[in-house]
KOLGU-848674 format. One record per residue: x, y, z of N, C-alpha, C in turn; residue in one letter; chain. Coordinates in pm, whole numbers, plus 32768, in hexadecimal, padded with zeros to 4 digits. Layout:
X, Y, Z, X, Y, Z, X, Y, Z, a, A
...
***
This chain:
AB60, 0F19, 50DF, ABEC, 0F21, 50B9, AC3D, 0ECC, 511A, x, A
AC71, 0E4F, 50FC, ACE5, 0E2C, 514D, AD37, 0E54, 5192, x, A
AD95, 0E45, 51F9, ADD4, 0E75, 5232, AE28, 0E15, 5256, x, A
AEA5, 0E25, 525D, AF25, 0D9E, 5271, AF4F, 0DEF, 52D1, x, A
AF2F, 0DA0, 537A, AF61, 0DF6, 53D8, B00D, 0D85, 53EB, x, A
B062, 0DD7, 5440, B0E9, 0D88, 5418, B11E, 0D5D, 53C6, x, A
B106, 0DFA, 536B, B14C, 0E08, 52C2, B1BD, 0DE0, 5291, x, A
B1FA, 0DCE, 532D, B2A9, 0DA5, 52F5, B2B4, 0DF4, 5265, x, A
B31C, 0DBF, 5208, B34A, 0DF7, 51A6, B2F5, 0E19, 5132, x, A
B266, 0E0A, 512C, B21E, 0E39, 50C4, B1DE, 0DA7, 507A, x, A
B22B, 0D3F, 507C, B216, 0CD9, 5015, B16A, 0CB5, 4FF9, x, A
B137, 0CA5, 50A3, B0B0, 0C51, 5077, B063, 0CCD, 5025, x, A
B069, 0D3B, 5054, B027, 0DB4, 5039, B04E, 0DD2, 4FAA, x, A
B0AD, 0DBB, 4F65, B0B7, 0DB1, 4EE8, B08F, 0D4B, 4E82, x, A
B06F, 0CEC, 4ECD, B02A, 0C98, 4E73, AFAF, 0CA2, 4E85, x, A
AF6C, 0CD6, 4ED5, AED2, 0CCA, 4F02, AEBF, 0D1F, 4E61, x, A
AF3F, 0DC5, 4E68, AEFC, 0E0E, 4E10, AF12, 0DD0, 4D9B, x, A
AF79, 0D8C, 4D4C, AF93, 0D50, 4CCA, AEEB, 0CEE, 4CB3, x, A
AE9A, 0CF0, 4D12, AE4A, 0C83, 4D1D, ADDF, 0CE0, 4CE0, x, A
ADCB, 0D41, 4CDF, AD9D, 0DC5, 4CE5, AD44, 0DB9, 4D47, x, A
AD8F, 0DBA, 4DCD, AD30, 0DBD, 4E4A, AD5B, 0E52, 4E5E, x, A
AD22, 0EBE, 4EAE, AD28, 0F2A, 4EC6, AD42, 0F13, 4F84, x, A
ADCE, 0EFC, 4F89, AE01, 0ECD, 503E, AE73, 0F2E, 5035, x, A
AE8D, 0F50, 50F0, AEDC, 0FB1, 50FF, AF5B, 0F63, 5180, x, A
AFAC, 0F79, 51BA, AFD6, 0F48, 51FB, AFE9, 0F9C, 528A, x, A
B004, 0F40, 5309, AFE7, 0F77, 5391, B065, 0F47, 53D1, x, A
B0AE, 0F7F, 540B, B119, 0F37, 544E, B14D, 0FA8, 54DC, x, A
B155, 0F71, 556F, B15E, 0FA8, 55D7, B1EE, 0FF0, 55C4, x, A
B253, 0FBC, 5585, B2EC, 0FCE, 558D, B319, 1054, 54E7, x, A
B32C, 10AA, 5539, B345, 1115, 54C9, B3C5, 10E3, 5452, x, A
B431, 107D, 54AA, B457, 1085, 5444, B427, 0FFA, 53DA, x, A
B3EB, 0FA5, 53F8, B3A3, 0F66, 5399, B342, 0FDB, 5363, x, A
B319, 102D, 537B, B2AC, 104B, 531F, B310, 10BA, 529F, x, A
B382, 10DD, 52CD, B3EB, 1117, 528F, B41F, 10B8, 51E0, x, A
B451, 1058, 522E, B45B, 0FDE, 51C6, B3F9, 0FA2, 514F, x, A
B364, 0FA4, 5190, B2DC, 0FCF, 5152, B31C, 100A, 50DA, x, A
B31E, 109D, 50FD, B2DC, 10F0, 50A8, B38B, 1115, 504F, x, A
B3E8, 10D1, 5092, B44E, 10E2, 5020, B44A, 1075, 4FB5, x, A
B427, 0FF5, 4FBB, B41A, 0F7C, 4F78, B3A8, 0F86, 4F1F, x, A
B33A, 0FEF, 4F4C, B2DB, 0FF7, 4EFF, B2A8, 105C, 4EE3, x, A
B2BD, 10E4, 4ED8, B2AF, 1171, 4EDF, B23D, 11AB, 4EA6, x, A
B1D9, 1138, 4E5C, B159, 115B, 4E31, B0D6, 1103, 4E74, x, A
B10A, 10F2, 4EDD, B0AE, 1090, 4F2E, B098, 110F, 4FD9, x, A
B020, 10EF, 500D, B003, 1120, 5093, B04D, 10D6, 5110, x, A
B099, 110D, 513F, B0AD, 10BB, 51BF, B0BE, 1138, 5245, x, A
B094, 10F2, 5290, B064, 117D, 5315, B096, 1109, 53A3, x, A
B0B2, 118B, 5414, B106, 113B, 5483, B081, 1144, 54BF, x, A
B06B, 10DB, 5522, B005, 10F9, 5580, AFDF, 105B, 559B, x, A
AF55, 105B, 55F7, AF39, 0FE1, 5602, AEA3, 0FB1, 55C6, x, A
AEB0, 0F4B, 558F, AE2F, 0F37, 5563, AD9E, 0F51, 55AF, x, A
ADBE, 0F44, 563E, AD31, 0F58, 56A3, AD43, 0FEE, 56CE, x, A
AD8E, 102C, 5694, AD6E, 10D0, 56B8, AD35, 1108, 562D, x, A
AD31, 10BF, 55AB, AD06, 1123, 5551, AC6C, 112B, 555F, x, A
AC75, 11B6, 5511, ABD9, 11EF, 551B, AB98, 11FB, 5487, x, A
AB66, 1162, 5491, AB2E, 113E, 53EF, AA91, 10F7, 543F, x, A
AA2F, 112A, 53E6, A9C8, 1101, 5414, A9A4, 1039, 53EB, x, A
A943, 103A, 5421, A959, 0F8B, 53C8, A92F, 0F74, 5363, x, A
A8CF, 0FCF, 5338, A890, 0FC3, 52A2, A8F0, 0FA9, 524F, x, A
A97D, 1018, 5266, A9EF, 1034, 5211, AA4F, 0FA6, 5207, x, A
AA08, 0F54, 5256, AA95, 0ED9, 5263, AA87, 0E9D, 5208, x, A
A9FD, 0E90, 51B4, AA10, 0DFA, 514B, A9A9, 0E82, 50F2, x, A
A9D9, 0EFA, 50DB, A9B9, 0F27, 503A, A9DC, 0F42, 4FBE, x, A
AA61, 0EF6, 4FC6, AA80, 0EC5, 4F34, AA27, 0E38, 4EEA, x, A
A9F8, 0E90, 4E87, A9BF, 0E24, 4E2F, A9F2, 0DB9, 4E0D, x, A
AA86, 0D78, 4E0E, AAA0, 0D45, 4DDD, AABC, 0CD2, 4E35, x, A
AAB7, 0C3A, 4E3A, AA83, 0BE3, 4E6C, AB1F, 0BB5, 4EA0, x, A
AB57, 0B97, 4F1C, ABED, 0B66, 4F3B, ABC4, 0AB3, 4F46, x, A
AC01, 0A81, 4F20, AC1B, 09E7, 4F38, ACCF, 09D1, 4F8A, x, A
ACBF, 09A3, 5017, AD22, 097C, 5048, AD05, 08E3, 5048, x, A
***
């Protein structure tokens, strides 16, 4: 599952999902992650930092579905 750390306002993280990528967003600053989740209120966005979450690595690339950047 993707993860858009420095979610700012939701945008990349909303297109990942229109992409039908299954991505959530990460942002250190509560009130960006505020803005997140008002701009997009059916999307994941969580405060924290990307090198403190507790996701194993298997979990980092198990969406089936193939990202092209």
């Amino acid at each position: 599952m993707p993860r858009r750390r420095g979610a700012s306002p939701g945008r990349i993280t909303a297109h990942l999902q229109s992409l039908g990528v299954n991505a959530f967003g990460i942002d250190l600053s509560p009130k960006m992650v505020a803005v997140a989740r008002r701009s997009h209120p059916d999307l994941r966005f969580e405060e924290g930092s990307m090198t403190a979450m507790d996701l194993a690595v298997r979990n980092l690339y198990a969406d089936p579905k193939p990202i092209l950047m």
